[in-house]
DODOLUM-268560 format. One record per residue (C-alpha): residue number from 1; residue in three letters; z, y, x. Coordinates in steps of 0.2 Angstrom, whole numbers, always signed. Last residue first. Layout:
<sites>
NUM/ALA/Z/Y/X;
...
</sites>
This chain:
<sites>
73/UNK/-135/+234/-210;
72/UNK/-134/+227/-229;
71/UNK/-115/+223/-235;
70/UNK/-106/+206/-237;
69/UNK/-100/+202/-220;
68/UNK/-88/+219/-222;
67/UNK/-80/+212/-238;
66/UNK/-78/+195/-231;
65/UNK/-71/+202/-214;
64/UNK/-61/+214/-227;
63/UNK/-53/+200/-236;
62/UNK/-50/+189/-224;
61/UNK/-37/+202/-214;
60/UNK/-32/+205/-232;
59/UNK/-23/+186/-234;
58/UNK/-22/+184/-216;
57/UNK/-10/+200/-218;
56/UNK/-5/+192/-235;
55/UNK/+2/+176/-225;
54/UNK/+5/+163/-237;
53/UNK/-6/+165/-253;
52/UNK/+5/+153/-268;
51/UNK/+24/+158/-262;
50/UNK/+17/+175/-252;
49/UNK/+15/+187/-271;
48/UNK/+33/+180/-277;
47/UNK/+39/+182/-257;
46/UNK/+34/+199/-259;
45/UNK/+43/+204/-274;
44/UNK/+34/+210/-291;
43/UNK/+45/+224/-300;
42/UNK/+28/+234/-304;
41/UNK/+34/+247/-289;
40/UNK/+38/+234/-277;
39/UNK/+20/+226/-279;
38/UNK/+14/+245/-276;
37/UNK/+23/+245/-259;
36/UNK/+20/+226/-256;
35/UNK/+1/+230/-255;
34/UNK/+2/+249/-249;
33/UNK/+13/+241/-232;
32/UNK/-1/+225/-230;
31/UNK/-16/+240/-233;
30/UNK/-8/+249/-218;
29/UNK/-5/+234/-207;
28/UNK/-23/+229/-210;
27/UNK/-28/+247/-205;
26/UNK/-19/+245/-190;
25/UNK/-23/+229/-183;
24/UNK/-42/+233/-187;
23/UNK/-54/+223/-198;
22/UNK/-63/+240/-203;
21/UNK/-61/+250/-219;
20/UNK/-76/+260/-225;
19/UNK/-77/+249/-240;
18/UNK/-61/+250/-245;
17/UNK/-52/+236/-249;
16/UNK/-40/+241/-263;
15/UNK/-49/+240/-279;
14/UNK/-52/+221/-275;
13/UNK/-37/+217/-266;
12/UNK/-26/+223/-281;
11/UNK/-32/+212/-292;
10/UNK/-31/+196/-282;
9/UNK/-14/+202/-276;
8/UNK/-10/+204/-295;
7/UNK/-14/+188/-297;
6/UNK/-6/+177/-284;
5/UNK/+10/+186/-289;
4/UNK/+8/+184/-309;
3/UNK/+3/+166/-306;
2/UNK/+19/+162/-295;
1/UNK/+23/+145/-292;
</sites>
C-alpha cells in the first residue's frame, strides 16, 4: 500500500481541478499527463499513486463530475 501515492494524488486533485475544466476526454487526458508528470518530478511513480486508487483517469474523471455537480447554475 502506498499512503504517500494515494496522498499526494488527493493533494494534488484538489489544487489541480480547475474549475473552468469540463469532464472532456481531453482535458482528463491532459490533467492524467500533468498528474504523473508532477508525481515524476517528486520521485513518486505511477503505479505507487494507481496500487490504492486504480484507474487515475476514473480517478479525475470523478473528480471534475463532482467538482462541477458542486457549483450554483
Amino acid at each position: 500500500m502506498s499512503t504517500r501515492g494515494t496522498n499526494f494524488l488527493h493533494k494534488w486533485l484538489s489544487g489541480n481541478v480547475p474549475e473552468t475544466v469540463g469532464a472532456d476526454i481531453i482535458s482528463v487526458a491532459d490533467l492524467t499527463q500533468k498528474l504523473f508528470a508532477d508525481a515524476k518530478a517528486l520521485g513518486i511513480n505511477s503505479a505507487e499513486i494507481e496500487e490504492d486508487t486504480g484507474s487515475v483517469y476514473e480517478v479525475i474523471l470523478d473528480a471534475i463530475v463532482h467538482h462541477d455537480a458542486g457549483v450554483a447554475d
